[in-house]
Biopython code that builds the backbone (N, CA, C, O; Angstrom):
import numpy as np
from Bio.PDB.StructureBuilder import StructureBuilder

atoms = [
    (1, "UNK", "N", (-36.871, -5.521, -2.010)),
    (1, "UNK", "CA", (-37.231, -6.913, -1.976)),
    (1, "UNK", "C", (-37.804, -7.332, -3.318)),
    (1, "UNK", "O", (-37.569, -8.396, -3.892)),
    (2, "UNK", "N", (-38.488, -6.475, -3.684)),
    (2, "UNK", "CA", (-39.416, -6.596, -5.122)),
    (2, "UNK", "C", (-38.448, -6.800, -6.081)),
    (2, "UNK", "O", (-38.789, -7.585, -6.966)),
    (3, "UNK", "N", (-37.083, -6.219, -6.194)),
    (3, "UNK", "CA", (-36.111, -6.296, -7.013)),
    (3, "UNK", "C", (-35.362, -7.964, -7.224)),
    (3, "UNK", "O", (-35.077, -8.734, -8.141)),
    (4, "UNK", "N", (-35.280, -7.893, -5.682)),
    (4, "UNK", "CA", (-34.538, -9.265, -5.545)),
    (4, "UNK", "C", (-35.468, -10.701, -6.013)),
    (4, "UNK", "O", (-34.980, -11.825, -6.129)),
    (5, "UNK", "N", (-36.591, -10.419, -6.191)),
    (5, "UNK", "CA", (-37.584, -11.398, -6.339)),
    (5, "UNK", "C", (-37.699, -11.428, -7.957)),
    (5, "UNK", "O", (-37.917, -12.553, -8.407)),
    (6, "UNK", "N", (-37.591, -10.397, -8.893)),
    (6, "UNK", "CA", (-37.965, -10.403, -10.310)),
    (6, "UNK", "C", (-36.537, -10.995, -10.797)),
    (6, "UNK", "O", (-36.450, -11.853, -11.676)),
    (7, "UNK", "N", (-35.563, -10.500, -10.200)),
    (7, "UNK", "CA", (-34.720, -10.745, -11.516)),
    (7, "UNK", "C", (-33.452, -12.378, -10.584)),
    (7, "UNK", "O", (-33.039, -12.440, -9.426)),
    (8, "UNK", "N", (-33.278, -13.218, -11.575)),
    (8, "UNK", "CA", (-32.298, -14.130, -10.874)),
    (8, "UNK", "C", (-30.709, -14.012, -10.529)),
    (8, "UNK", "O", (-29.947, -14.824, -10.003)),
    (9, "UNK", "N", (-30.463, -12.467, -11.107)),
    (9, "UNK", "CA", (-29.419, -11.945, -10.428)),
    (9, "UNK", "C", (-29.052, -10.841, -10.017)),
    (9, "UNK", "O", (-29.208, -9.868, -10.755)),
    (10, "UNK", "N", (-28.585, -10.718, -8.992)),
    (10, "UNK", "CA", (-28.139, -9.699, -7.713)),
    (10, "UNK", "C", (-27.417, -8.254, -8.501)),
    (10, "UNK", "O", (-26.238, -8.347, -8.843)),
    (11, "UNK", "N", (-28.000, -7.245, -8.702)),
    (11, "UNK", "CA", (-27.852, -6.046, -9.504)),
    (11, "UNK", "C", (-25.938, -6.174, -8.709)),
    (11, "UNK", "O", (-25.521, -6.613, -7.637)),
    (12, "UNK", "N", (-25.178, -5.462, -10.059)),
    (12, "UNK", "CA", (-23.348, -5.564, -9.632)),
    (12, "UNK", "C", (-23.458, -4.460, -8.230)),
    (12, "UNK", "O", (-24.242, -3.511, -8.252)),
    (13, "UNK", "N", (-22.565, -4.742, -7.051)),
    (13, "UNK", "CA", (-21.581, -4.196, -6.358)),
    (13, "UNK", "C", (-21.492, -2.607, -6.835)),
    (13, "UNK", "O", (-21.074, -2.350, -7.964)),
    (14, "UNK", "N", (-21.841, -1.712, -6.060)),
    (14, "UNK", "CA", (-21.417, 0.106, -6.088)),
    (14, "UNK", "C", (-19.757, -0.009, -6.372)),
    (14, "UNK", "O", (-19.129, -0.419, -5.395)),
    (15, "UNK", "N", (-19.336, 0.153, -7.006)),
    (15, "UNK", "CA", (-17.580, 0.880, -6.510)),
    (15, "UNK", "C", (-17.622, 2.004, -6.088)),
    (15, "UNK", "O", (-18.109, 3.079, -6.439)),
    (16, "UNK", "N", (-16.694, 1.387, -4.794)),
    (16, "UNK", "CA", (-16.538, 2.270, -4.001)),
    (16, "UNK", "C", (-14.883, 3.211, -4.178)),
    (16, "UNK", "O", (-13.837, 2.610, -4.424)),
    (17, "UNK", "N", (-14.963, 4.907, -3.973)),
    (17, "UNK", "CA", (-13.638, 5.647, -4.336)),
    (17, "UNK", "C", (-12.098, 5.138, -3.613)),
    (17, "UNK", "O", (-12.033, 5.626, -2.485)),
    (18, "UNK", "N", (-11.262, 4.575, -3.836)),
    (18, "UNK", "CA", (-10.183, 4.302, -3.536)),
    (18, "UNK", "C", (-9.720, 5.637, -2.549)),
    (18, "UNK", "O", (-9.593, 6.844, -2.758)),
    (19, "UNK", "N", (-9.496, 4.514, -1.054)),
    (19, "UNK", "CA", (-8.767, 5.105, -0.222)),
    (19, "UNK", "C", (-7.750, 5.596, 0.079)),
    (19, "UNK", "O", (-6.873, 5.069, -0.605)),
    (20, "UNK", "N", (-7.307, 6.396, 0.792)),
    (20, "UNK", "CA", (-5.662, 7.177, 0.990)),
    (20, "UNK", "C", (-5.203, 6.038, 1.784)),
    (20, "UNK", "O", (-6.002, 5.434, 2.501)),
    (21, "UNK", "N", (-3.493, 5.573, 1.677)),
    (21, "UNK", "CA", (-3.016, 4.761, 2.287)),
    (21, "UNK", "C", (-2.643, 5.754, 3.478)),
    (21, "UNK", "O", (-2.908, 6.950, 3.352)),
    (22, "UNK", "N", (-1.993, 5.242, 4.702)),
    (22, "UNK", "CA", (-1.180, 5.512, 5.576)),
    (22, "UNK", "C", (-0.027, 5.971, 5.565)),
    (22, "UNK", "O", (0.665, 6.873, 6.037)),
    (23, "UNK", "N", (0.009, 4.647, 4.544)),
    (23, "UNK", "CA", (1.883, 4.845, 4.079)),
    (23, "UNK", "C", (2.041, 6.155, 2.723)),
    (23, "UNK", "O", (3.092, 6.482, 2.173)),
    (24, "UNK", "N", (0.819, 6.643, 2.483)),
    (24, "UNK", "CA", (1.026, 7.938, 1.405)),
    (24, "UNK", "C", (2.381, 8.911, 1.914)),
    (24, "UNK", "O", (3.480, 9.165, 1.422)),
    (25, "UNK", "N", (1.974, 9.128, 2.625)),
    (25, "UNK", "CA", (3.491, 10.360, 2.904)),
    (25, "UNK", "C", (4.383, 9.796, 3.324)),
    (25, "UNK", "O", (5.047, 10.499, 4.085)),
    (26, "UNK", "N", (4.848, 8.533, 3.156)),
    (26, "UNK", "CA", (5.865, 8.214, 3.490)),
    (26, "UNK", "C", (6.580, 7.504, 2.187)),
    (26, "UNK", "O", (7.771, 7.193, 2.184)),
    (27, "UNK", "N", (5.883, 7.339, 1.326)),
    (27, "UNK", "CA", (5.909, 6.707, 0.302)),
    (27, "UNK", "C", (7.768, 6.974, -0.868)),
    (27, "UNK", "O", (8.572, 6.236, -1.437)),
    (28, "UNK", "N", (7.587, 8.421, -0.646)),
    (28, "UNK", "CA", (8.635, 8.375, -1.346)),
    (28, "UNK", "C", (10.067, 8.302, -0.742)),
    (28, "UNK", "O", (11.027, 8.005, -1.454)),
    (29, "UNK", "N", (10.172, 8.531, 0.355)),
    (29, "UNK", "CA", (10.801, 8.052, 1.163)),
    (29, "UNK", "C", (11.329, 6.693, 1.266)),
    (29, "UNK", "O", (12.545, 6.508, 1.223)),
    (30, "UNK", "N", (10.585, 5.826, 1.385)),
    (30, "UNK", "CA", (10.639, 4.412, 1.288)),
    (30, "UNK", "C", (10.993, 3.859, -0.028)),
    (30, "UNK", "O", (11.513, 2.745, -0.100)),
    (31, "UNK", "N", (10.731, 4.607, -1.135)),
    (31, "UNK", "CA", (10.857, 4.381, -2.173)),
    (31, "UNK", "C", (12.608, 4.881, -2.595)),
    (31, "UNK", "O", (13.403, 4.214, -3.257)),
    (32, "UNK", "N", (12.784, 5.911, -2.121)),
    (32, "UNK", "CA", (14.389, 6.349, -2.384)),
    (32, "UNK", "C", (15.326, 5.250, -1.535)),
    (32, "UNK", "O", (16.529, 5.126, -1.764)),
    (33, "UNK", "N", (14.596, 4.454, -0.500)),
    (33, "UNK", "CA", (15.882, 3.751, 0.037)),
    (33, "UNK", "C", (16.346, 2.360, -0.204)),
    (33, "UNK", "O", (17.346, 1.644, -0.148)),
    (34, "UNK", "N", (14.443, 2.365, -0.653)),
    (34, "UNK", "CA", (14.906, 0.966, -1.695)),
    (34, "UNK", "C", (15.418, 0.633, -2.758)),
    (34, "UNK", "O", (15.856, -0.444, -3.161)),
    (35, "UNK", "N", (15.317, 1.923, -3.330)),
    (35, "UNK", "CA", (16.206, 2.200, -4.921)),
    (35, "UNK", "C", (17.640, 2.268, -4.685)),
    (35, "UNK", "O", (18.423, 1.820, -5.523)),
    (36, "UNK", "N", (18.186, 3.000, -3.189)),
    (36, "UNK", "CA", (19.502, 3.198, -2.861)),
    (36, "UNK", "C", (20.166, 1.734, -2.609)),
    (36, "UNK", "O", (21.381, 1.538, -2.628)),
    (37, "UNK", "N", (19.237, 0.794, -2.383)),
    (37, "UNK", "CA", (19.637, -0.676, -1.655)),
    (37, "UNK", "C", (20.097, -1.761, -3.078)),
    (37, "UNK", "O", (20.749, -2.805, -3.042)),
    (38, "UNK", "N", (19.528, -1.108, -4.184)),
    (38, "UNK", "CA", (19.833, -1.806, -5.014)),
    (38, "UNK", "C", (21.353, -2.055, -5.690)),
    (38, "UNK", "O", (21.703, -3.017, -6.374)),
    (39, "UNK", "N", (22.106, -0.944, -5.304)),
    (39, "UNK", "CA", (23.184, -0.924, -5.326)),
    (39, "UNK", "C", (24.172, -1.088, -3.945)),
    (39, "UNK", "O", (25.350, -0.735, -3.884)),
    (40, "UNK", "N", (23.587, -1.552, -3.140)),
    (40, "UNK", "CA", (23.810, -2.054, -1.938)),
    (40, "UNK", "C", (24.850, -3.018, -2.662)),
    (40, "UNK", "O", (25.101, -3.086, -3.866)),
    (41, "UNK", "N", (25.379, -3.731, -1.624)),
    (41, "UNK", "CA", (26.280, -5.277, -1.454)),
    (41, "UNK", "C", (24.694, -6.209, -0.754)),
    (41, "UNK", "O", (23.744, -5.773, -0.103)),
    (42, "UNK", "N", (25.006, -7.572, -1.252)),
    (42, "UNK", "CA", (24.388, -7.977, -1.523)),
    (42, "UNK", "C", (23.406, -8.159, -0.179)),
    (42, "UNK", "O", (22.190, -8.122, -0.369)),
    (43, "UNK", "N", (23.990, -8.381, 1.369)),
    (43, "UNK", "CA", (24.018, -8.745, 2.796)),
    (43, "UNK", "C", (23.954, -7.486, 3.514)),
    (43, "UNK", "O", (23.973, -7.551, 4.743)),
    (44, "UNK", "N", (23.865, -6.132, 2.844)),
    (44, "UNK", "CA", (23.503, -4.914, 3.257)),
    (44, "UNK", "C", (22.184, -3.929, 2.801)),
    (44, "UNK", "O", (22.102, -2.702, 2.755)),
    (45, "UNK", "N", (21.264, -4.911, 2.510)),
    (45, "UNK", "CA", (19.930, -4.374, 2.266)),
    (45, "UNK", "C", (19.251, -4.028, 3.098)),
    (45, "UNK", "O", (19.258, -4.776, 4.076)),
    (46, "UNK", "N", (18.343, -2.792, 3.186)),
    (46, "UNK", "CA", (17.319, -2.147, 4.587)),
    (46, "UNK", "C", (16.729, -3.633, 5.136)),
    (46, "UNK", "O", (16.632, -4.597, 4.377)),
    (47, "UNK", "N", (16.405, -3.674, 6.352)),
    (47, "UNK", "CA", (15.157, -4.620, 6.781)),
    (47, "UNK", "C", (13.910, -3.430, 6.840)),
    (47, "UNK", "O", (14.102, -2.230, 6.641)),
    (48, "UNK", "N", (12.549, -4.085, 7.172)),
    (48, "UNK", "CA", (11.271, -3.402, 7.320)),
    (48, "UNK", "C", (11.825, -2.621, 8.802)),
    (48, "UNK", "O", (11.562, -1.471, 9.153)),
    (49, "UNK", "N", (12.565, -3.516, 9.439)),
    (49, "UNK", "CA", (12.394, -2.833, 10.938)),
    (49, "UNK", "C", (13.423, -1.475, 10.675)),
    (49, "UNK", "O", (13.392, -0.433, 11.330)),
    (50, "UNK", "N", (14.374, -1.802, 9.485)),
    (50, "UNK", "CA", (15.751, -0.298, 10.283)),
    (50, "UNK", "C", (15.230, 0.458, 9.017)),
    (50, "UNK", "O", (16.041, 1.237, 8.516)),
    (51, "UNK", "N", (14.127, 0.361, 8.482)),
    (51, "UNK", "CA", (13.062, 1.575, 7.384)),
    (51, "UNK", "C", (12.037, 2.068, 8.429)),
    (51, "UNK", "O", (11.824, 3.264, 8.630)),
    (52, "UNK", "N", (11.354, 0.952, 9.148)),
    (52, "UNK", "CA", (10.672, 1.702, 10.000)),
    (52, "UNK", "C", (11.154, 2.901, 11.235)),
    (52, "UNK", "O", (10.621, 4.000, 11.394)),
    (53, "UNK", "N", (12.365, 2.301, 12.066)),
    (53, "UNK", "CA", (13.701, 3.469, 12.492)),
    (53, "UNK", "C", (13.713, 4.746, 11.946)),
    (53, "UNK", "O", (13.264, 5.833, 12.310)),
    (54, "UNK", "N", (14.592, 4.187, 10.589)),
    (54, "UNK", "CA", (14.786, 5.878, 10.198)),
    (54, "UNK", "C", (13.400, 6.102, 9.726)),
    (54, "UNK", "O", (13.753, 6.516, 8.621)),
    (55, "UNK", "N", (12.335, 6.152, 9.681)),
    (55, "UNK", "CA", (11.553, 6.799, 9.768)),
    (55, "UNK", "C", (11.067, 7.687, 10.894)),
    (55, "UNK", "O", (10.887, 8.904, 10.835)),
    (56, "UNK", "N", (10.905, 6.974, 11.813)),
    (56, "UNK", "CA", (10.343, 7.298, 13.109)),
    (56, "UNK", "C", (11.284, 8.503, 13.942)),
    (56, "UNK", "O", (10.897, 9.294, 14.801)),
    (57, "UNK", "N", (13.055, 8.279, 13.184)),
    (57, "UNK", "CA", (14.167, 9.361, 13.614)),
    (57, "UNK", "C", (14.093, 10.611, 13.119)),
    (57, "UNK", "O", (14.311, 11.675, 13.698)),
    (58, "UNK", "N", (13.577, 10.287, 11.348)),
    (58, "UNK", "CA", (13.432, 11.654, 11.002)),
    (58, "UNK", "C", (14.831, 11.669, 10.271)),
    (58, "UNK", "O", (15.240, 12.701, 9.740)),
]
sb = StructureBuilder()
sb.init_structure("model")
sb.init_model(0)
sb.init_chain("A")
sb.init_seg("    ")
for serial, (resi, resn, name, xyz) in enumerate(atoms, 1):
    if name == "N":
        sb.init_residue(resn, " ", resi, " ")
    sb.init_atom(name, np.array(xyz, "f"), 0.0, 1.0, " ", f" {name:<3s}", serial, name[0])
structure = sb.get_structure()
């Protein structure tokens, strides 16, 4: 309290260590099929839903 009272501004924010995503192990995965899509035709690109599929198929 004593702190907050002397000075007129609020000492900076801790940073905090950057979290592991979810999507970490899946990452490169997702990443090879979007690279493969680029040479797709133009109306034959993955959706989120048939990436999420073959994921879930294995």
């Amino acid at each position: 309290m004593r702190k907050a009272l002397d000075s007129a501004w609020p000492e900076p924010r801790k940073r905090l260590p950057p979290r592991p995503s979810t999507l970490d192990p899946y990452k490169v995965v997702i990443d090879g099929i979007l690279w493969a899509d680029l040479d797709a035709p133009r109306k034959q690109p993955h959706t989120v839903n048939r990436i999420l599929h073959q994921l879930i198929t294995g």
